[in-house]
N, C-alpha and C positions, 0 to 999 in steps of 0.2 A: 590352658589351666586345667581343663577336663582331662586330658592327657595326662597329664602329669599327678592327680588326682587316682585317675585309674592305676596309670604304672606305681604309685606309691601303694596304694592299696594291697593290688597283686602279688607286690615282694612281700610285704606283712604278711600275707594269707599264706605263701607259698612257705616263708618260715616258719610259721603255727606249724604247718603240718610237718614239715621235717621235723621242728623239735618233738613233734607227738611220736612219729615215726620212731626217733631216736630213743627216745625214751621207753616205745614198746620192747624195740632192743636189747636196750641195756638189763628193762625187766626178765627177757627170755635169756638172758647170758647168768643172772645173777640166781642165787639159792639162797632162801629164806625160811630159817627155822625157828620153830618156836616148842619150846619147851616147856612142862611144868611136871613138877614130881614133888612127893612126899614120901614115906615111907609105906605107905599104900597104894599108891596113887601115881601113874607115870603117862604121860602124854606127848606125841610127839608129833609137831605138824611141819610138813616140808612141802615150799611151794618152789616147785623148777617150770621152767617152760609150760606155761597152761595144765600143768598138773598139781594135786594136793596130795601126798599122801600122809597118809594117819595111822600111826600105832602105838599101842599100850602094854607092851612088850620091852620090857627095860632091857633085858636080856636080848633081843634083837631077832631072837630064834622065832618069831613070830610074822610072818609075810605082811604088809604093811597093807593096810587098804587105799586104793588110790581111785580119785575123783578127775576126770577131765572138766575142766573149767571151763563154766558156760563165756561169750564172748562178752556178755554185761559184766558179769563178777570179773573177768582176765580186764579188760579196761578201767572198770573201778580200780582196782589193786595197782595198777601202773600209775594213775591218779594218787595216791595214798602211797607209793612208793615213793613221788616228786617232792612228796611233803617230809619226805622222812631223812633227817642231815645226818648223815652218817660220822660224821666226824664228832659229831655232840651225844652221839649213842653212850656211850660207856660212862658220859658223864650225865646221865638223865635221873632224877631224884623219884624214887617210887613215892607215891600219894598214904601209903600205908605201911604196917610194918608188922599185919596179921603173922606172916612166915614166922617170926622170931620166936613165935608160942604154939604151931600148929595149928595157927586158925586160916591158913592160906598156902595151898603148894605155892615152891618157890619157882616162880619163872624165868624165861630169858628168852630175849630176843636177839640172835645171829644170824647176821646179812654179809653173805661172800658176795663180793661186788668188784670186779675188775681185776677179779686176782687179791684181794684186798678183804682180810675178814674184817667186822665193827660187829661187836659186842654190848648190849647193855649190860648195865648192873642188874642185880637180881633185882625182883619185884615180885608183889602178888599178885596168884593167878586170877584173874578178872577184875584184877585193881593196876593197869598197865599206867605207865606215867602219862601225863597229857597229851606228851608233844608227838608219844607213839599209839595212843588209845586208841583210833580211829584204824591204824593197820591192821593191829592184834586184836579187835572185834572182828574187824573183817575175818582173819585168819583164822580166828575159833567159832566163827560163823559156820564153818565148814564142818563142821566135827558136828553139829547140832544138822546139818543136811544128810550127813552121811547116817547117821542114828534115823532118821526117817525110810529112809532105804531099806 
């Protein structure tokens, strides 16, 4: 029965870790941007493979500042990517509706994943919908590290 106890154990543990595995994966395969702009105001964060980079340069003519991702931050964000249903992105309902008057650039959230873009609907910036709030702090988290720099 101890045997059998063990060998059950083991397969569980060993599948934890591949799905962990898998999932770091699929995060270094996939490109994650986030945007917010107004007519003053343009921001653009892109995370690929354990990097961030960051520019405010709508125009593009401006070399992007980029962050190598410490291995706490690149694991959180795999974690916070698990949770994020791509298929329900486009239909995620913003919490506010500042944009509509200039009390809020308008943001967005764009996830290439498998060859496969998902899209949110627009939202305000630092007012992300719930089910994605927790990714898109994380991701503008960066932007407040790179300013300390």
């Amino acid at each position: 029965m101890k045997t059998l106890a063990i060998l059950l154990f083991s397969l569980f543990m060993s599948k934890g870790c591949q799905d962990s595995t898998q999932q770091e994966q699929d995060l270094k395969k996939t490109v994650i941007e986030y945007v917010a702009n107004t007519r003053g105001f343009y921001q653009k964060i892109k995370v690929e493979n354990k990097l961030i980079s960051i520019t405010n340069d709508r125009s593009g003519n401006e070399k992007a500042r980029t962050i190598i991702l410490s291995e706490n931050d690149w694991n959180e964000l795999v974690v916070l990517f698990q949770k994020v249903k791509l298929e329900e992105l486009s239909t995620l309902k913003a919490p506010t509706e500042k944009r509509f008057y200039d009390g809020a650039a308008i943001a967005n959230l764009k996830i290439n994943y498998r060859g496969k873009e998902y899209q949110s609907a627009s939202f305000d910036h630092g007012y992300p919908p719930a089910e994605i709030k927790e990714i898109v702090n994380k991701i503008n988290s960066f932007t407040k590290q790179d300013n300390e720099n």
